[in-house]
ZATI-144010 format. One record per residue (C-alpha): chain; x, z, y; residue number from 1. Coordinates in nm, 2 decimals. Example, Ala and Ser with C-alpha at 12.3 -4.5 7.8 and 13.67 -1.06 7.14 Angstrom:
// residues 2
A/1.23/0.78/-0.45/1
A/1.37/0.71/-0.11/2
This chain:
// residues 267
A/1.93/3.26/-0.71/1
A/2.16/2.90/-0.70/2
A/2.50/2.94/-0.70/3
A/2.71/3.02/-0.39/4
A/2.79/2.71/-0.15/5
A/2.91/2.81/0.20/6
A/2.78/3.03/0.52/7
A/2.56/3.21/0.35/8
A/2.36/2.96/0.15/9
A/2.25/2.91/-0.18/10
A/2.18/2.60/-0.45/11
A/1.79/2.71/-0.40/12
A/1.46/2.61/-0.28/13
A/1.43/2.88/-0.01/14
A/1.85/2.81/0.11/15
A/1.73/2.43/0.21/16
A/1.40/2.55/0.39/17
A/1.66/2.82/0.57/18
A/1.93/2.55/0.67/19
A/1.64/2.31/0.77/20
A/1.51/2.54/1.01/21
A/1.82/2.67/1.16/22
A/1.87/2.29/1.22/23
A/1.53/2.26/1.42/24
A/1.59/2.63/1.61/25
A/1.70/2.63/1.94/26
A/2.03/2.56/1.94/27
A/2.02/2.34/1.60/28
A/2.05/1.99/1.59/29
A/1.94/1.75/1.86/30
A/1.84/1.48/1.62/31
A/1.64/1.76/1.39/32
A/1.46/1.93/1.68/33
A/1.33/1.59/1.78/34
A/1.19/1.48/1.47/35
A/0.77/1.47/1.42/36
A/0.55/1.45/1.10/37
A/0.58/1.08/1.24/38
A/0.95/0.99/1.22/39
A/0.98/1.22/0.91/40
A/0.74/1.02/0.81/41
A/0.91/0.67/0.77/42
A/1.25/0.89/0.73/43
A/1.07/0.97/0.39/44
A/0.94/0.62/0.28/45
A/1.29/0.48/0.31/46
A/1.44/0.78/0.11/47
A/1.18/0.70/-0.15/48
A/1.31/0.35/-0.18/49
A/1.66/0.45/-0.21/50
A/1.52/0.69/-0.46/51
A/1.39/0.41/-0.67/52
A/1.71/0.19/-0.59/53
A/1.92/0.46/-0.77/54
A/1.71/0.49/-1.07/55
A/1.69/0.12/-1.13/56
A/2.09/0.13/-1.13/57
A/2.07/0.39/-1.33/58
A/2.37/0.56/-1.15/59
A/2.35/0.95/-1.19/60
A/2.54/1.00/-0.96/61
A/2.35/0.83/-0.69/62
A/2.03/0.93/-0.85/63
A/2.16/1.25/-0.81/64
A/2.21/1.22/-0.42/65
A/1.87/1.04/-0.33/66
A/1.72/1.29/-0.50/67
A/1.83/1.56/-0.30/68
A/1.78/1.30/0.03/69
A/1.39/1.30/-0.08/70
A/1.39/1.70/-0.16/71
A/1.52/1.77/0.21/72
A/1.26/1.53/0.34/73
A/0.99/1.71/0.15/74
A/1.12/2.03/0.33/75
A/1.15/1.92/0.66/76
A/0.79/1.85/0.63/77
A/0.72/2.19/0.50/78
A/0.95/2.30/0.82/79
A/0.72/2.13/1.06/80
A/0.44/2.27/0.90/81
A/0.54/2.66/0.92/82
A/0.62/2.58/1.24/83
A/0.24/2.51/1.31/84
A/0.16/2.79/1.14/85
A/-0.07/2.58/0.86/86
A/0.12/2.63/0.60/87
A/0.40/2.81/0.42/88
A/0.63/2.67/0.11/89
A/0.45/2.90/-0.08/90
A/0.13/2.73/-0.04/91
A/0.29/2.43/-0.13/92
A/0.39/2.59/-0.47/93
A/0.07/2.76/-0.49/94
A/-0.13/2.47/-0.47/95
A/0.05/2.23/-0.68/96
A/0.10/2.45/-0.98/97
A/-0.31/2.55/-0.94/98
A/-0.40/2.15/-0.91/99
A/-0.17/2.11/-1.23/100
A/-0.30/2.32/-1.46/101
A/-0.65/2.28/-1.34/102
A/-0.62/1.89/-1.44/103
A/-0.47/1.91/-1.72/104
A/-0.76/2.08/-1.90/105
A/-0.64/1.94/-2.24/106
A/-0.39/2.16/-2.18/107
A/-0.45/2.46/-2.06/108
A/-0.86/2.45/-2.08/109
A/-1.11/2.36/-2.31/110
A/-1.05/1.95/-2.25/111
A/-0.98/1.70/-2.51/112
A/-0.73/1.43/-2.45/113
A/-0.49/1.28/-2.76/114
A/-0.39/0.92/-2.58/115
A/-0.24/0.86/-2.26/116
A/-0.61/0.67/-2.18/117
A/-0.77/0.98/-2.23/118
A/-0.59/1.17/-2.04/119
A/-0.61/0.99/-1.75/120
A/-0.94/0.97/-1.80/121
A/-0.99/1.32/-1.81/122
A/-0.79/1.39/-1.48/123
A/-1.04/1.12/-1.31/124
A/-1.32/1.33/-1.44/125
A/-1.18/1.69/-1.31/126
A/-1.08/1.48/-1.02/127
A/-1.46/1.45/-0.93/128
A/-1.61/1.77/-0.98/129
A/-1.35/1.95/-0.72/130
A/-1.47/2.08/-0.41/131
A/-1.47/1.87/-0.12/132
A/-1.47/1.51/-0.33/133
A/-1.75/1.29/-0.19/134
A/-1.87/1.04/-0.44/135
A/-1.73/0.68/-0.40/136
A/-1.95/0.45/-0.26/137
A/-1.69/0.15/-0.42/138
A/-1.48/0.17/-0.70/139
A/-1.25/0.02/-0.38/140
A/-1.26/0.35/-0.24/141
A/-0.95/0.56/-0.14/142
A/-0.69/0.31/-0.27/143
A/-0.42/0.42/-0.02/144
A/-0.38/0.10/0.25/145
A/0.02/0.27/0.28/146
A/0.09/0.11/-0.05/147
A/0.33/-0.20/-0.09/148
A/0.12/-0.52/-0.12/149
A/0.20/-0.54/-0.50/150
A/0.10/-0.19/-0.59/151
A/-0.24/-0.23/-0.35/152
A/-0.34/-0.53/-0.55/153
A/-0.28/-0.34/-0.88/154
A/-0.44/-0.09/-0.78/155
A/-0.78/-0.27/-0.61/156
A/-0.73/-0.43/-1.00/157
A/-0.76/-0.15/-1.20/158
A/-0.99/0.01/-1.00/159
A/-1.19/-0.32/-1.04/160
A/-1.12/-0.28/-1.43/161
A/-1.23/0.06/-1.50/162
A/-1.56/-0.03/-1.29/163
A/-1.61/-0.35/-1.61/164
A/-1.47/-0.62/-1.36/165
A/-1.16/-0.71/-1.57/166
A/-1.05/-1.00/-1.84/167
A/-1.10/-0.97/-2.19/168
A/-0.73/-1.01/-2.26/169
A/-0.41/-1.15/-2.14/170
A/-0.52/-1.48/-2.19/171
A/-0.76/-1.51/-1.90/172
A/-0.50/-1.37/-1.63/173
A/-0.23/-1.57/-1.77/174
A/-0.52/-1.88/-1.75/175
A/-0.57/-1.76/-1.40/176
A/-0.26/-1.80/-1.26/177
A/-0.21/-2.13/-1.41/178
A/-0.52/-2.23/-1.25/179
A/-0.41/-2.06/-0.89/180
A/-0.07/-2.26/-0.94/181
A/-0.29/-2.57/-0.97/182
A/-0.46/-2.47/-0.64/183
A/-0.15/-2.43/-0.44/184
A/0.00/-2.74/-0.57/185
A/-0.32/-2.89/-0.46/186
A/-0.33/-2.72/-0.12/187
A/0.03/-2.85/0.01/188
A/-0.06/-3.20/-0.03/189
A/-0.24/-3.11/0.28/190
A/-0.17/-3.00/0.64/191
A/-0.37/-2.71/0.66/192
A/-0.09/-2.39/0.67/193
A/-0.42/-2.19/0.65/194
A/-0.55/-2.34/0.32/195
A/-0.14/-2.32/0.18/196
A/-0.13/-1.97/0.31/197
A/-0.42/-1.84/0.09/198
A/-0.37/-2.00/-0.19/199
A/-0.04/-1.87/-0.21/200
A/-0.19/-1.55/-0.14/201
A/-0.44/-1.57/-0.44/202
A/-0.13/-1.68/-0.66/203
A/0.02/-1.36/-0.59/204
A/-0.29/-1.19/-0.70/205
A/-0.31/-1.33/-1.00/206
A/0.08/-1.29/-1.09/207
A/-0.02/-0.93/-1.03/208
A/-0.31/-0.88/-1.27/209
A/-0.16/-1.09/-1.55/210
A/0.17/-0.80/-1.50/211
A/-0.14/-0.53/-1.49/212
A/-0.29/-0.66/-1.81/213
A/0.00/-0.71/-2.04/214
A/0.06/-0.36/-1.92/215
A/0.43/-0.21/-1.93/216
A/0.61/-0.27/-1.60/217
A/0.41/-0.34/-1.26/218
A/0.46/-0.60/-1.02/219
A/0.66/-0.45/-0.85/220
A/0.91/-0.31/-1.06/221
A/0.91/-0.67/-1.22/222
A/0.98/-0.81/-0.89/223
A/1.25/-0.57/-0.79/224
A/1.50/-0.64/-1.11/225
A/1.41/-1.02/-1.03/226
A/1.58/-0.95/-0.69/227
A/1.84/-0.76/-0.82/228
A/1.88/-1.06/-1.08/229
A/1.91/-1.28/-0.76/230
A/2.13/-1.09/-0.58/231
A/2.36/-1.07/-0.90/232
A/2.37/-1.45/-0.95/233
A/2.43/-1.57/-0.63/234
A/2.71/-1.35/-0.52/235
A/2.92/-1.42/-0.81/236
A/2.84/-1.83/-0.67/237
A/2.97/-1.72/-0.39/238
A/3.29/-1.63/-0.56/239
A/3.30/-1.91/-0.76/240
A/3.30/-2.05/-0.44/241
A/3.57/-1.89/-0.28/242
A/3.81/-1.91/-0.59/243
A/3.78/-2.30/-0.49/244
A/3.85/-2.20/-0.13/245
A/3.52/-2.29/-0.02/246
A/3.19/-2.11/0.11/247
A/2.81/-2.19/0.08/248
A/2.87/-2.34/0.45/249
A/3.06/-2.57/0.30/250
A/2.96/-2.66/0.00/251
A/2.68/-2.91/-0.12/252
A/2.35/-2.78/-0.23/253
A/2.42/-2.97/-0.55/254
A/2.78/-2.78/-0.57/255
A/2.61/-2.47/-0.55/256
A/2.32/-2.56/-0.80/257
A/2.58/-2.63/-1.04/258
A/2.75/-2.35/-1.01/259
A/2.44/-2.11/-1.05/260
A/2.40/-2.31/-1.37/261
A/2.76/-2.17/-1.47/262
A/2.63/-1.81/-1.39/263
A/2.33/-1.83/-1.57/264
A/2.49/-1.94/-1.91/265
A/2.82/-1.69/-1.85/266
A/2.52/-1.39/-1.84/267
């Protein structure tokens, strides 16, 4: 049992699941009772993302409060769920702890597994002889469409990979995106937006397997503290800016270019 909080509740699994549902009872709140599987659903994928947000600013605090903004999201679904009668949130338990220990055979079975590879590896293998799994037609296959662009394509590439379809080493992605950057170079000395448009596209691609092969950080974690990296840089321009009494409306681009010159050598 969590410690006490207020009205009754506790710091504990089955406290949330209780305040959650008193929310959705007749009676609760409005905005609760309204809510679907749907709306939770994008409610979730933003929570997610603020998740992530937190842990790249490494803010404990703030991790510590998307967290629980994910967890109550997680429950709400469980709510909606009871109240279908399909499932309870002992179920959920239930069948998370039993998928656990069932694929990690090294662990707790008779599987043998001493890298990371292997075990991963191994969980692809138990994977395939559960109940219910049809076999793949295309190592394509079930490569979720609700991913972000970046982690699709790394995924489609290592899918690709583990099927044999995959560079020797880094060298041939790295040689690949040179070559793409050659295309698109090639491609806007043309009108055709179409032509631009996918070569940009393959670019992208490329960027992304050459991030896949060197292994480490993906694509999109790459591209996230690039942004943040941005976002640094150009509001301290912006003050620059203002210390002079001016603003990027008033200011030159060659002003500005200058000034994110300063930044860059004051990091």
């Amino acid at each position: 049992m969590g410690k006490e909080l207020m009205l009754g509740f506790s710091a504990d699994a089955d406290s949330l699941l209780r305040l959650l549902k008193r929310l959705r009872a007749p009676g609760g709140c409005p905005w609760d009772r309204a809510q679907t599987r749907q709306t939770l659903s994008r409610c979730l994928r933003n929570e997610c993302a603020e998740f992530v947000e937190a842990l790249d600013q490494g803010d404990k605090e703030h991790i510590l409060d998307e967290l629980g903004d994910v967890m109550m999201n997680v429950f709400l679904q469980v709510a909606v769920a009871e109240e279908k009668g399909e499932f309870s949130l002992e179920d959920v338990w239930a069948h998370v702890i039993e998928k656990m220990i069932r694929r990690h055979e090294h662990v707790f079975g008779s599987g043998q597994a001493g890298t990371p590879e292997e075990v991963l590896a191994l969980w692809e293998k138990v994977k395939a002889r559960e109940p219910g799994r049809a076999a793949a037609k295309s190592a394509m296959d079930k490569v979720d469409q609700s991913l972000s662009a970046l982690d699709r394509a790394e995924k489609l590439q290592s899918r690709a990979a583990k099927a044999g379809f995959d560079w020797r080493d880094v060298s041939g992605a790295a040689a690949k995106v040179a070559e793409e950057s050659r295309e698109v170079a090639d491609a806007l000395t043309t009108a055709d937006d179409a032509a631009i448009d996918e070569e940009i596209g393959d670019l992208l691609f490329a960027v992304v397997n050459l991030t896949r092969k060197r292994g480490g950080h993906t694509a999109e974690e790459l591209l996230r503290q690039a942004n943040y990296k941005f976002e640094r840089r150009f509001r301290a321009v912006e003050k620059k800016l203002a210390a002079r009494g001016k603003s990027c409306e008033t200011s030159t681009l060659d002003e500005m270019d200058a000034l994110w010159n300063e930044v860059k050598k004051e990091e």
